[in-house]
ROZA-678080 format. One record per atom (N, C-alpha, C): residue number from 1; residue in three letters; z negated, y, x. Coordinates in pm, 1 decimal. Layout:
% ROZA-678080
n, res, zz, yy, xx
NUM, ALA, Z, Y, X
...
***
This chain:
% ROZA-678080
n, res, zz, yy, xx
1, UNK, 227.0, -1155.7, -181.1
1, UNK, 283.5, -1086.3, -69.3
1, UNK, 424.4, -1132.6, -36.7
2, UNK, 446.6, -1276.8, -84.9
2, UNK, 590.7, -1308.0, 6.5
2, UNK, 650.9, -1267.4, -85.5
3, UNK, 613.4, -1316.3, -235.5
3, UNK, 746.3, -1256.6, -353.3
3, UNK, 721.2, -1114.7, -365.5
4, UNK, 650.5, -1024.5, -269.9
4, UNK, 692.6, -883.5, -298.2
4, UNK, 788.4, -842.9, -200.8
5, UNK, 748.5, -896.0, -50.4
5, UNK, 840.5, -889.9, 43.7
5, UNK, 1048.4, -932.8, -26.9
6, UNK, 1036.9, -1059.8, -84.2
6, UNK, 1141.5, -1096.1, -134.1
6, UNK, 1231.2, -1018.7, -223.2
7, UNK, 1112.9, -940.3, -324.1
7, UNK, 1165.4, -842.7, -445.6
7, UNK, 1188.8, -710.0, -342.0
8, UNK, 1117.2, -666.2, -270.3
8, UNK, 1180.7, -572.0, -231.2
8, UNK, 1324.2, -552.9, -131.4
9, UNK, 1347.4, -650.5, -68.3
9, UNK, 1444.4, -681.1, 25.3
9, UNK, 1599.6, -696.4, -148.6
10, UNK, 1552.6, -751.7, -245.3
10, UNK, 1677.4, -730.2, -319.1
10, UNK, 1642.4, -590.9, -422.2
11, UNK, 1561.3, -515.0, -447.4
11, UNK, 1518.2, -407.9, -501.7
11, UNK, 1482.9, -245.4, -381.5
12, UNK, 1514.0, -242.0, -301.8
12, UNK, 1433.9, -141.4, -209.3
12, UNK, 1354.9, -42.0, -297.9
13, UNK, 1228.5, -14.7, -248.0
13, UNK, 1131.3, 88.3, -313.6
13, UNK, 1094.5, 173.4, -178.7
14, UNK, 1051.2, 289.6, -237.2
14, UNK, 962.2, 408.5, -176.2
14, UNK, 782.5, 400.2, -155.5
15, UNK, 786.9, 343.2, -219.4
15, UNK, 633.7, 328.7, -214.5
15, UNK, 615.7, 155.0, -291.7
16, UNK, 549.8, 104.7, -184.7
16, UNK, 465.8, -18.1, -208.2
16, UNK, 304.8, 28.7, -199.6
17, UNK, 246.4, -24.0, -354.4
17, UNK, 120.1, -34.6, -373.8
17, UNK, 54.7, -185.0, -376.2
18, UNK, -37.6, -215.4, -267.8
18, UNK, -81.6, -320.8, -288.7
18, UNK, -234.5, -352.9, -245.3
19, UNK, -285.3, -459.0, -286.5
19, UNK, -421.5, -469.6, -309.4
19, UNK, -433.4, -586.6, -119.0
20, UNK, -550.3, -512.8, -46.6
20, UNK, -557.5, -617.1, 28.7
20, UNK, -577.4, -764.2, 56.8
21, UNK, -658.8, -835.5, -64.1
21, UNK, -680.7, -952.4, -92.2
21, UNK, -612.3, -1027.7, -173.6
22, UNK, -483.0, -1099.6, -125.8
22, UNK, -446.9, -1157.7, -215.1
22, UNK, -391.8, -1285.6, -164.1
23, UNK, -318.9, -1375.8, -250.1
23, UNK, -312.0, -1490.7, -161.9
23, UNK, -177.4, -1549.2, -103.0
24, UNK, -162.2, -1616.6, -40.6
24, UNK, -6.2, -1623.9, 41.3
24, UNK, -28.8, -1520.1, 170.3
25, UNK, -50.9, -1396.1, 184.3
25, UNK, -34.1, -1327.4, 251.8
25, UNK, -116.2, -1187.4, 210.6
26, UNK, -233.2, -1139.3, 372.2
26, UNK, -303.5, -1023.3, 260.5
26, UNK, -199.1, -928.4, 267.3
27, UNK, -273.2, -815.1, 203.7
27, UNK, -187.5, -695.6, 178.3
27, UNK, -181.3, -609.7, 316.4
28, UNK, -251.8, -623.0, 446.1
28, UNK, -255.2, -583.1, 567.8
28, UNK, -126.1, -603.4, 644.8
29, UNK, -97.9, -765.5, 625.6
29, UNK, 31.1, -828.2, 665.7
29, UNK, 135.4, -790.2, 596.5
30, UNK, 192.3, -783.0, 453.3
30, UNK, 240.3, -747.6, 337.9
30, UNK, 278.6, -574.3, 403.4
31, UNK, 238.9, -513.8, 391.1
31, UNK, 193.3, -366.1, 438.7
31, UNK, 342.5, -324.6, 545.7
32, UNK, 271.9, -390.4, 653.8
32, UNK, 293.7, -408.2, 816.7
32, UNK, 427.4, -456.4, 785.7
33, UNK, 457.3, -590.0, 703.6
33, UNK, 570.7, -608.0, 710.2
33, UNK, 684.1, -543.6, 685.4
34, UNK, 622.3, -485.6, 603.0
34, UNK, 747.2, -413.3, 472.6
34, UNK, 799.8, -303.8, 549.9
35, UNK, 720.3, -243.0, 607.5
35, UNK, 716.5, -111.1, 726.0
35, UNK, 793.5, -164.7, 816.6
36, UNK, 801.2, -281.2, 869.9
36, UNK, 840.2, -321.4, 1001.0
36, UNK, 1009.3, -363.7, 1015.1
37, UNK, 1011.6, -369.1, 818.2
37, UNK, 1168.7, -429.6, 764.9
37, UNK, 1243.2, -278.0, 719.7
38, UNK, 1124.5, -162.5, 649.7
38, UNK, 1173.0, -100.1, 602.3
38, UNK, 1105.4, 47.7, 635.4
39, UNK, 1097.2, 147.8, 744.4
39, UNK, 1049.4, 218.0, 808.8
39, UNK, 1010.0, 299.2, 679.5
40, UNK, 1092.3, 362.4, 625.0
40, UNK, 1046.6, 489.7, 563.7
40, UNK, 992.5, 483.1, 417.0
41, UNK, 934.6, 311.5, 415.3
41, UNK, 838.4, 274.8, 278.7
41, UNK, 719.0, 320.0, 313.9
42, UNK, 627.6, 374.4, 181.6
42, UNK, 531.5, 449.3, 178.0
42, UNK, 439.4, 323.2, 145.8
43, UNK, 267.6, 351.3, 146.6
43, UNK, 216.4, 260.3, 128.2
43, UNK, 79.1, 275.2, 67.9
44, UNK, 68.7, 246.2, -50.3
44, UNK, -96.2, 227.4, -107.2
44, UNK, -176.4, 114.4, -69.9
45, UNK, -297.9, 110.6, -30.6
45, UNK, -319.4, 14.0, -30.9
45, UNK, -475.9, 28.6, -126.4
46, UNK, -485.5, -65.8, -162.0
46, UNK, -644.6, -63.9, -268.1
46, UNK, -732.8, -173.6, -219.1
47, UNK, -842.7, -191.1, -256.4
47, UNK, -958.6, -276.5, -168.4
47, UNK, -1075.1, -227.3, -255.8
48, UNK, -1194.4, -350.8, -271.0
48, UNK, -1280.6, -349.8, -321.8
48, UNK, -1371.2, -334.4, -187.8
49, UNK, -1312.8, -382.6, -38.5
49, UNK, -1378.9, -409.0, 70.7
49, UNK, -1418.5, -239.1, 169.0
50, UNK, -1491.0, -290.0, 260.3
50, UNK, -1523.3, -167.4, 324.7
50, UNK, -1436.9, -124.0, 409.1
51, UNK, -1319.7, -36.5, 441.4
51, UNK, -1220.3, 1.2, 473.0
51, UNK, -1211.2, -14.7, 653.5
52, UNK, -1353.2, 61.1, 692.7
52, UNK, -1418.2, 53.0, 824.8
52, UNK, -1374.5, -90.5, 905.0
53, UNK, -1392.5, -192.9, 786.8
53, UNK, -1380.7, -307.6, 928.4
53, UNK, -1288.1, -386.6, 918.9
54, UNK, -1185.5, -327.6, 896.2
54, UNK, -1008.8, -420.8, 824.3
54, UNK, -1001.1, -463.9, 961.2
55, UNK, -1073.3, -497.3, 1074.9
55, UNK, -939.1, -564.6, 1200.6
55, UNK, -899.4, -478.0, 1333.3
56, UNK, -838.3, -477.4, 1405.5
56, UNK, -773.2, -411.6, 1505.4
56, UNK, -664.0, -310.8, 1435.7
57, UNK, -617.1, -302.4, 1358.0
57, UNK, -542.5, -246.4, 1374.8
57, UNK, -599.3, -116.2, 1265.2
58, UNK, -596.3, 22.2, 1314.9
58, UNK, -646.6, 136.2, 1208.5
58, UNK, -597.5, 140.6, 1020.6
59, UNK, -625.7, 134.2, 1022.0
59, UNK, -561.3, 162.0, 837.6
59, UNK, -473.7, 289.5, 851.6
60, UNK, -483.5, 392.5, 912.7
60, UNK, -368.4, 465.1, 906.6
60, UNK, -256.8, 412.3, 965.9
61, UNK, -269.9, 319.2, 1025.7
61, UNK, -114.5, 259.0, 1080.1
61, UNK, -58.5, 127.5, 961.1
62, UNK, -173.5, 169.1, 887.5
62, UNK, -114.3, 43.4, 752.9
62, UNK, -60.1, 85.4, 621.4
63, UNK, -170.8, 183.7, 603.0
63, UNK, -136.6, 251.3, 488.2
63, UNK, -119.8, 410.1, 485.5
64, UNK, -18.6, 459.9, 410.5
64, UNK, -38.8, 585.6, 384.5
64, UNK, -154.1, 692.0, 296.5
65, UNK, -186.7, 569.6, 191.6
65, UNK, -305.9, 636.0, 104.0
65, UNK, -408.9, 506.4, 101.1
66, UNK, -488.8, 503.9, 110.8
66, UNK, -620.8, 455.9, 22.8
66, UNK, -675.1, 467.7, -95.8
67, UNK, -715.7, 339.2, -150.9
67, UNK, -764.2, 362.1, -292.2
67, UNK, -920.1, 278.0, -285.8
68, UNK, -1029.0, 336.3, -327.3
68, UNK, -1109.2, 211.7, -316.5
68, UNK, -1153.9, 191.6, -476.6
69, UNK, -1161.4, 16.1, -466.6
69, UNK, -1208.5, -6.1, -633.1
69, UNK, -1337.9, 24.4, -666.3
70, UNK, -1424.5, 80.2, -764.1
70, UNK, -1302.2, 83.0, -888.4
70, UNK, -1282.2, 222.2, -863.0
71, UNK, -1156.2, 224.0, -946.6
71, UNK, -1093.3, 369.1, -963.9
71, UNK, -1032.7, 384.2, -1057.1
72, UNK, -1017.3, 489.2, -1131.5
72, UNK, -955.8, 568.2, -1250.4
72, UNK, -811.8, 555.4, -1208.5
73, UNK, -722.0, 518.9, -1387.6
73, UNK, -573.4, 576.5, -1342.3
73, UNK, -519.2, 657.2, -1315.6
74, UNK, -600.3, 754.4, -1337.3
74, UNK, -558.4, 888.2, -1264.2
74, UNK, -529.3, 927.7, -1104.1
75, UNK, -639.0, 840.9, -1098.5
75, UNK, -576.1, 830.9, -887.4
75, UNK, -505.5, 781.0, -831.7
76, UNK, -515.9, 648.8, -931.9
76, UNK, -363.7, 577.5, -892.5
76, UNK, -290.5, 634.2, -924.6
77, UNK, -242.5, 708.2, -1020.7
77, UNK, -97.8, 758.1, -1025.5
77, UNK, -87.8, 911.1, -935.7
78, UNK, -179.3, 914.7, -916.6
78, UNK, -126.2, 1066.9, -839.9
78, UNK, -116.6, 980.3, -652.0
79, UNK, -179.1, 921.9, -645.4
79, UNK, -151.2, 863.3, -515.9
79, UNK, 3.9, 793.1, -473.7
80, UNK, 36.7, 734.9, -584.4
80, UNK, 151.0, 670.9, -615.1
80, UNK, 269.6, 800.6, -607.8
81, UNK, 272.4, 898.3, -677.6
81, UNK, 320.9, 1034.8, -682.9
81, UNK, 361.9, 1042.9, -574.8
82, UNK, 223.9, 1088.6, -490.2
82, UNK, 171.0, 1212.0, -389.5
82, UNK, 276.6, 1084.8, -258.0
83, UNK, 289.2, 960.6, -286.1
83, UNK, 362.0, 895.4, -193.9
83, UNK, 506.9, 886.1, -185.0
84, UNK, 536.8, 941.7, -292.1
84, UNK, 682.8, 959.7, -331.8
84, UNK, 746.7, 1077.3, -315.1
85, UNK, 601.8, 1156.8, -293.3
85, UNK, 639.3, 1307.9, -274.7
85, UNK, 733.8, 1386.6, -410.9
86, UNK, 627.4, 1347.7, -506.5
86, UNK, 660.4, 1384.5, -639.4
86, UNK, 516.7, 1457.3, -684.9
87, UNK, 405.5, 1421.4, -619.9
87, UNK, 244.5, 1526.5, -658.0
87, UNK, 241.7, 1635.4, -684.9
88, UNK, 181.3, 1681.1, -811.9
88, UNK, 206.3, 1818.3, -809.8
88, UNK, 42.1, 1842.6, -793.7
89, UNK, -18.3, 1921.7, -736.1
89, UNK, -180.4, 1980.7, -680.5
89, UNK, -191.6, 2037.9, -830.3
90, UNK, -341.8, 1984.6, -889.5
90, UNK, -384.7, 2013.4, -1009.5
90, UNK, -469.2, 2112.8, -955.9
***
C-alpha cells in the first residue's frame, strides 16, 4: 500500500486496482487514500472476504468496482476497462 501510494504520486493513474489484505497498509486505507490525494482515481478493489462487513465505512465510498476471489481474467479486465471508461458491453 505505501509503495503504491509512492508510485502513484510519481506515476499518476486512472484506475487503482487493489486487493484488500495486504500488508503495510490494507487496501481500504490504500483506496481512501489515493482518493483523498487524488479525487478523480477510479478504484478496484478485490477480496477473498465477505464484502458486507468491511467496517464503517460503505464500500461504495471505497471502491468503484468490486471483484470477489476467485475470478476469471475476464472480469478483471473488463472491470479495469469499465473504470477507465474504455468497456465496451458484450
Amino acid at each position: 500500500g505505501l509503495a503504491a501510494l509512492e508510485m502513484l504520486g510519481v506515476q499518476p493513474a486512472t484506475v487503482l486496482v487493489t486487493d484488500l489484505s495486504m500488508p503495510d497498509m490494507s487496501g481500504i486505507d490504500l483506496a481512501l487514500e489515493a482518493r483523498n490525494r487524488w479525487p478523480e482515481i477510479r478504484t478496484v478493489l478485490m477480496t477473498g472476504a465477505d464484502l458486507s462487513s468491511l467496517g464503517d465505512v460503505p464500500i461504495e465510498q471505497i471502491g468503484d468496482f468490486t471483484l470477489s476471489k476467485p475470478f476469471e481474467i475476464d472480469e478483471l479486465v473488463y472491470l479495469v476497462e469499465s473504470a477507465a471508461g474504455l468497456a465496451v458491453k458484450k
